[in-house]
N, C-alpha and C positions, 0 to 999 in steps of 0.2 A: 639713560634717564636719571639716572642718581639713586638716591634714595626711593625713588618710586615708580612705578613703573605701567600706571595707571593713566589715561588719557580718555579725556569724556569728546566721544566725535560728534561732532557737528557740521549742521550743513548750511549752507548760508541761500538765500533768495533775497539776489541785489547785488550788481555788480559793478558796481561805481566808486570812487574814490574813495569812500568808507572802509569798502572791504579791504582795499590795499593797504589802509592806513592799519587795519585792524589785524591783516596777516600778518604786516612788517611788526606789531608791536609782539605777538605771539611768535613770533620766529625768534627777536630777541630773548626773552620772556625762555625758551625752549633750549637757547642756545649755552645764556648764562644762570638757569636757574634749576633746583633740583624739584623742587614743588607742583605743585598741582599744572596741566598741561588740555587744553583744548588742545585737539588738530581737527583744523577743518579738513572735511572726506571731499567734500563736492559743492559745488557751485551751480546758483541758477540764474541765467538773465538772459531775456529778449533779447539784448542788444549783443552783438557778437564783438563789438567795439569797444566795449564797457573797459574803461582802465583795470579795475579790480577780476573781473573778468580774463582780462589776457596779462597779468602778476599769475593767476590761479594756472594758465596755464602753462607759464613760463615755468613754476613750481611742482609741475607734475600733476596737480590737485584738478580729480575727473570735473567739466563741466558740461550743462543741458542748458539748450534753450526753452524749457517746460519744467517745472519743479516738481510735478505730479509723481513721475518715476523716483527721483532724488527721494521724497519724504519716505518713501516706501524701503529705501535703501536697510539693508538688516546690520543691527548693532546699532544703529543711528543714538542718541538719548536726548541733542539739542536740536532746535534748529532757530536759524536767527533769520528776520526777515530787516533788510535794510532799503527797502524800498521806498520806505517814508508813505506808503498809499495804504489809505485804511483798509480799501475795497481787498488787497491784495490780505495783507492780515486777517480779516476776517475769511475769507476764501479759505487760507490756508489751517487755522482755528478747527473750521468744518473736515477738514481732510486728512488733518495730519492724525498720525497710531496714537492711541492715548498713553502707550508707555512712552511718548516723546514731547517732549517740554517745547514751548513754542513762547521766542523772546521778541518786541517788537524793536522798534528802531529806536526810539529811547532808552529801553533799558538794559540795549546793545552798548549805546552809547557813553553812556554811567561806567558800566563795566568796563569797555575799552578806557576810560579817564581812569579807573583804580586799576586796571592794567597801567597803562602809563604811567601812573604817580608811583608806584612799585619800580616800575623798570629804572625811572628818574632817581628814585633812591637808592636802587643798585649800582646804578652809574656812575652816582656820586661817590659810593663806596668803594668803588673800583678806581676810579680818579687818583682818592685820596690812598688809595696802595701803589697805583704806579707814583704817585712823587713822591711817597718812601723810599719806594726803590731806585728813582732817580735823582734824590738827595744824597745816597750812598755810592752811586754810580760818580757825581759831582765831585766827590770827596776823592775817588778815586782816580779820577780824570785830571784832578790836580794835581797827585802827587804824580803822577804821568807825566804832565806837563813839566813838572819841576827836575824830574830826574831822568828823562829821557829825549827830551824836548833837544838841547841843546847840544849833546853830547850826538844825537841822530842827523841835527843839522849841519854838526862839523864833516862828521862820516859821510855825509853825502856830499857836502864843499869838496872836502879832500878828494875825494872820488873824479868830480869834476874837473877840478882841475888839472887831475893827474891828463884826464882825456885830453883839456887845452892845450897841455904844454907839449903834446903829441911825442911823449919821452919813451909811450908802450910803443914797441915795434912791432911786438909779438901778438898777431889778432887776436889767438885764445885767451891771452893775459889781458887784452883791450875790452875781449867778450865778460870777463868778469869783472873787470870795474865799473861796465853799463850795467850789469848786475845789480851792483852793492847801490848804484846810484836808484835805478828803476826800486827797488825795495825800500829806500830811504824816502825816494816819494812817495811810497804807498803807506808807509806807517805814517808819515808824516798827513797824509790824508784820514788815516783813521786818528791819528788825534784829533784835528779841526773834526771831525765826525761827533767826536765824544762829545767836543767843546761846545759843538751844535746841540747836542740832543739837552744837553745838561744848564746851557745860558736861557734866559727867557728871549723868543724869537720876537724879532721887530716887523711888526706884521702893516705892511704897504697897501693898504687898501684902495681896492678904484674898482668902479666898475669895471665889469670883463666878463667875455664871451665864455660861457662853462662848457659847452660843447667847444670851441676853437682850442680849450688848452685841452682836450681829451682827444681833439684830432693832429694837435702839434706833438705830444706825448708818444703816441702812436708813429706818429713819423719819423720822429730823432730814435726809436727803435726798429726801424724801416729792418736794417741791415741784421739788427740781432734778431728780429724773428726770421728772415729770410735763411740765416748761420742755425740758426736750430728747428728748420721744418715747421713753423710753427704759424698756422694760417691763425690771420686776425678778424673776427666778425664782430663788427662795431654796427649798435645800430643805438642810436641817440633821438633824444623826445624833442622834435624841433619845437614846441610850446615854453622850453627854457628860457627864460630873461634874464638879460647884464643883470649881472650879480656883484655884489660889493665884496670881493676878496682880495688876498694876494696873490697874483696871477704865478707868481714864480715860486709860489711855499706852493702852491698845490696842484703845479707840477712836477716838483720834487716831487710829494706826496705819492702822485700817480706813475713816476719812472720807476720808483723804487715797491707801489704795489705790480707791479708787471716785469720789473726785472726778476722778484720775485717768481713769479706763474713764470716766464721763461727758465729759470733755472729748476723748475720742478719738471719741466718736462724735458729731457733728453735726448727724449726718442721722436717727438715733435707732436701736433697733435693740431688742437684746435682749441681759439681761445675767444670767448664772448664776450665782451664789454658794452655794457646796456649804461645809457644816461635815461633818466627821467625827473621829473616834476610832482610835488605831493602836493598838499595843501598847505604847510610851512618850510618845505623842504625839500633840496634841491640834489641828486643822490647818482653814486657812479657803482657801478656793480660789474665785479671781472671776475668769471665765470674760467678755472681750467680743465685740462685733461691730466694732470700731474696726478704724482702718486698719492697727494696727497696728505694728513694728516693726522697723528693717532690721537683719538679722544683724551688721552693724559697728558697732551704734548697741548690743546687748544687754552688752555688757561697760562700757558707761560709765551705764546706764541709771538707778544707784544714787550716780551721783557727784554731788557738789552742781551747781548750777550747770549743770547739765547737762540740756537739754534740747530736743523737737525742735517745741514749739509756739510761735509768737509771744507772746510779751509775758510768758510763763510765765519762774517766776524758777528752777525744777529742785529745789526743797528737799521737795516732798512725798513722794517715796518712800525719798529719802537720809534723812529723816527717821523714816519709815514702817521702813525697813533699823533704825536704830540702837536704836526702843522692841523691834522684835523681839528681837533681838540681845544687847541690854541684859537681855533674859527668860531669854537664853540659849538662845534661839531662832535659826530660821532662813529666811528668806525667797528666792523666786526667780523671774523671769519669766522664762515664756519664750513666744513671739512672733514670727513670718513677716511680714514685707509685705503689706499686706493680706487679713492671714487673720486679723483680732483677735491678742488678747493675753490672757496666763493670769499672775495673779500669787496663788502660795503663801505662805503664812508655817504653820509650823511651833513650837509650843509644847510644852518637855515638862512631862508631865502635874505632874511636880513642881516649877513655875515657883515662882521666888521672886525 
């Protein structure tokens, strides 16, 4: 929690795309912030279909279809009713423990917009730190380019050619100049990486299928989840609509949030990728079983360079951060120590 360690629980009656929209801004809110912290305990609604309703229960968060038990719940302090029905408010007015505060759907509402206008200024402030850090990254991807660029593309020439001119006879001495070559492609592929993260991207917008490129993604890694044990449960919100993006920046985006969760799990496991729909915004969520992430390590998790696997160079989600971003979009992980890791990106439906 941070500095504080205090969280006022609430219970929500109403389970419609409000509450969804109202978890997702508290989850953020929880994720990047040290301050004051609702968590909602439980949830109430008729409807067992209700969207916000099965978010609460994707998130662990207990729900009833009767609120009667819920109000009665002990520790309670709030409760919010988002049902928008008087008759329901007043009902609840009548019944609820007088040591508990009772908010109606307006001034739910309020408070969810200065939640959001908060979060939106955190965002910004967070933006404006990562292109500090990736004006200095730029800086140094140049002198990169300048002093090893050229001298790495000879070394790899010469390499090649040597194989052409078929003058190795000897296969162990042939084994090591496929070597020097195989390595000279792969630096030479983390500079284009750097050059990517650091130039401003030229973003091709067209309508496109947001679920097609979450099922083509999944497929061009057919083979590596199959090489590391690793079942895929994709379940996507078919109420999605062509969306105006770049079909190709964000599936980069998503090869590189799942190559990701593939390399965290080893040992193999199981891994959820949920698409849905909100009221401005259009969202992919990839749920693993990996080890996970230390709470000191979540604030640098998107910086280049930055990473906690051996031999890994840290550019795939600092990457994966900038095509969202660049959508004008927003992405987030968040992650326990051995409890897996959840990584969001957020798109608005009017991406361009």
């Amino acid at each position: 929690m941070g500095n504080s360690d205090y969280r006022s629980k609430v219970a929500v009656v109403g389970g419609g795309r409000a509450l969804k929209q109202l978890l997702k801004v508290l989850e953020t809110l929880r994720n990047n912030d040290d301050g004051f912290v609702l968590e909602v305990v439980a949830v109430a609604d008729v409807n067992p279909g209700a969207p916000g309703l099965e978010y609460s229960k994707q998130k662990g968060i207990p729900t009833f279809d009767d609120y009667h038990e819920m109000i009665q719940m002990e520790d309670l302090e709030i409760v919010l009713e988002l049902t928008g029905q008087k008759e329901v408010y007043e009902e609840l007015r009548k019944e609820i423990p007088p040591h508990v505060s009772l908010v109606d759907h307006r001034a739910a509402k309020v408070m969810w917009n200065l939640f959001g206008l908060r979060e939106a200024k955190n965002s910004q402030l967070r933006k404006e730190t990562h292109a500090q850090k990736l004006s200095a990254v730029e800086e140094m991807a140049t002198y990169f380019a300048h002093e090893i660029r050229n001298p790495l593309m000879s070394l790899g020439g010469f390499a090649q050619s040597l194989i052409a001119m078929d003058c190795l006879k000897n296969d162990d001495c042939l084994g090591r100049v496929q070597v020097i070559v195989e390595e000279a492609r792969r630096l030479e592929a983390v500079l284009r990486n750097i050059w990517d993260l650091t130039r401003p991207l030229e973003i091709n917008a067209e309508l496109t299928e947001f679920n097609q490129i979450i099922r083509d993604s999944v497929e061009m890694l057919r083979q590596d989840w199959e090489n590391a044990g690793i079942k895929v449960n994709l379940k996507q919100d078919p109420d999605i609509p062509p969306v105006l993006l770049d079909p190709y920046m964000i599936k980069q985006a998503c090869l590189n949030i799942f190559k990701n969760a593939i390399e965290s799990m080893p040992e193999g496991g199981e891994i959820t990728i949920f698409t849905e729909i909100g009221w401005e915004h259009i969202a992919l969520r990839c749920t693993d079983q990996g080890f996970g992430i230390k709470k000191e390590n979540l604030n640098n998790i998107f910086n280049p360079f930055f990473s906690t696997k051996e031999g890994a160079f840290g550019l795939g989600l600092a990457m994966a951060r900038k095509i969202i971003e660049d959508h004008e979009g927003a992405i987030t992980v968040t992650a326990e120590k051995g409890q897996g890791t959840t990584v969001e990106f957020r798109l608005p439906l009017g991406s361009n």
